[in-house]
C-alpha distance (Angstrom), angle and dihedral (degrees) to the residues before:
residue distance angle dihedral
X1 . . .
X2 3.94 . .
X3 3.85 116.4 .
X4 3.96 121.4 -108.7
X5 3.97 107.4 -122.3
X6 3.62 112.1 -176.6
X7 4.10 128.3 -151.5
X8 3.46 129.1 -129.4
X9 3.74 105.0 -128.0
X10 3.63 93.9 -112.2
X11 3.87 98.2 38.7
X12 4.04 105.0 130.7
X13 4.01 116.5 -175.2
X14 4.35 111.7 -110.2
X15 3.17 133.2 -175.2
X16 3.73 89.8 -116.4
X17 3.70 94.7 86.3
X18 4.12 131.6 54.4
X19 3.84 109.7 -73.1
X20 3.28 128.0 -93.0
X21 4.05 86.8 -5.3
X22 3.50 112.5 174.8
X23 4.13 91.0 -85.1
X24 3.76 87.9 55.5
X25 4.15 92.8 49.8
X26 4.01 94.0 48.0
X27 4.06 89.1 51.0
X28 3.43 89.6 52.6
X29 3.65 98.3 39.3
X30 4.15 80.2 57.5
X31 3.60 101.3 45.9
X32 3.78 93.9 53.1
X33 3.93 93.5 43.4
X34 4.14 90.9 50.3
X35 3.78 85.1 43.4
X36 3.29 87.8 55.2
X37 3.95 101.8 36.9
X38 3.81 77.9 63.0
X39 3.66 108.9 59.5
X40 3.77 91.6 38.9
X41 4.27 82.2 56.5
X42 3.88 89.9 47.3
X43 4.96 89.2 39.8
X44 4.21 72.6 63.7
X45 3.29 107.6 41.9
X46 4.08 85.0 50.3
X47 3.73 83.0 48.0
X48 4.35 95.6 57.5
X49 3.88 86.0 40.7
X50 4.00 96.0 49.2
X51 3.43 92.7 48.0
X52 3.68 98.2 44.1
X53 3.78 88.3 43.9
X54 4.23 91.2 59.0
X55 3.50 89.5 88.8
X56 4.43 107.3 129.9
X57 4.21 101.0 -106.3
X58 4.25 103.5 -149.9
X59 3.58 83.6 -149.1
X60 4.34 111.6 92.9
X61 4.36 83.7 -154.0
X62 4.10 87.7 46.8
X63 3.61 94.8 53.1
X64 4.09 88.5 43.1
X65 3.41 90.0 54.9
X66 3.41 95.5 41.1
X67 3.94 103.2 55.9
X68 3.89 87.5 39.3
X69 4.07 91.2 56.1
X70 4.10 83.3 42.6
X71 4.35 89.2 49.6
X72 3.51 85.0 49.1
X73 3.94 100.9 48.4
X74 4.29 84.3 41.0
X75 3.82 90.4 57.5
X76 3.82 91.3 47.1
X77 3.47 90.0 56.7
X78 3.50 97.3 53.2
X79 3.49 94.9 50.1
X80 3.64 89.7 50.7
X81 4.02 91.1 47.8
X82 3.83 85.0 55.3
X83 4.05 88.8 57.9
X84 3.79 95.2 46.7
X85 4.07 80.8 62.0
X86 3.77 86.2 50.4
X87 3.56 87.2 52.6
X88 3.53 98.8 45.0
X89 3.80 89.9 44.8
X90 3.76 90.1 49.6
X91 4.01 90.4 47.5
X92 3.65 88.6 56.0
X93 3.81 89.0 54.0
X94 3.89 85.4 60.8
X95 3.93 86.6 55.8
X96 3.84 97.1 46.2
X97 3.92 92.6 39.3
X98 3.23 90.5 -122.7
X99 3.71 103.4 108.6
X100 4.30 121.8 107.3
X101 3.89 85.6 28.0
X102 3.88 104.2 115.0
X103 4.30 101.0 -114.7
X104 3.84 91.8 -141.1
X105 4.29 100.6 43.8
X106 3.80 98.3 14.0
X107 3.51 85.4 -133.3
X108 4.32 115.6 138.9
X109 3.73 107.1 -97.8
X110 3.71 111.7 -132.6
X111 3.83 125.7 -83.9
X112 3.23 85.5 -125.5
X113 3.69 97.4 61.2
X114 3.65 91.3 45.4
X115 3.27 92.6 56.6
X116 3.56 98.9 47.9
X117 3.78 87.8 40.0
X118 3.61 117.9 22.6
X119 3.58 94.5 -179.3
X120 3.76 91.0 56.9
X121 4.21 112.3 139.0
X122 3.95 99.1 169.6
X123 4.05 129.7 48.0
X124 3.80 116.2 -105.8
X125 3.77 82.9 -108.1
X126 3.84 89.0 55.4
X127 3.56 92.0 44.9
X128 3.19 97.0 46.1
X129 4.19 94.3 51.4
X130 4.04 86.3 52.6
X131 3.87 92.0 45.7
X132 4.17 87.4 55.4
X133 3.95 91.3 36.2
X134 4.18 85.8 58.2
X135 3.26 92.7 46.1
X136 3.85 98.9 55.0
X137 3.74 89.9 42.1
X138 3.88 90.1 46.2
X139 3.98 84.0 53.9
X140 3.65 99.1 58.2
């Protein structure tokens, strides 16, 4: 049975204190899941407005528009059900211990990073090595 830490509201993680102690894991572990508890909210709010949106428009340009805005909205939710796996992935990497530990070096990625990008699995270095690697490969 894991033990329950609890946050202060304004608790931040620094690098003045072991990485990815126990403190560090459970903000995390709440950041993704309220990241998450937010785009589910907004997948069903899409939901109300899609199906209160089906109604048949008379005008040819209304329905256009329409089924374009709907397209739009549908490919925004995919994209955003592809980051709730992210965030599941990453949660799991809180579980297994594993998670702020760059997946290529093993290094710890930055705070920083995390921060910015809680569902972070390579160092900016990393990243940044596989960003130029794509690109040169994209080139040929």
């Amino acid at each position: 049975m894991s033990k329950q830490i609890i946050l202060d509201a304004d608790y931040k993680p620094s690098d003045d204190e072991p990485f990815m102690n126990d403190r560090q894991r459970e903000y995390f572990r709440g950041k993704l899941l309220a990241w998450k508890d937010e785009i589910l909210k907004e997948a069903k709010e899409t939901l109300v407005a899609l199906q209160s949106e089906s109604e048949n428009h008379p005008d040819i340009a209304d329905r256009a528009s329409s089924e374009t805005d709907r397209a739009i909205e549908l490919r925004a939710r995919d994209r955003q059900r592809k980051l709730i796996a992210k965030i599941d992935s990453a949660i799991a990497r809180i579980d297994d211990g594993s998670y702020g530990y760059c997946e290529e070096t093993g290094e710890p990625i930055s705070l920083k990073r995390l921060e910015a990008r809680p569902i972070a699995t390579l160092s900016l270095e990393a990243q940044e090595r596989h960003e130029r690697n794509e690109r040169v490969f994209r080139d040929d």
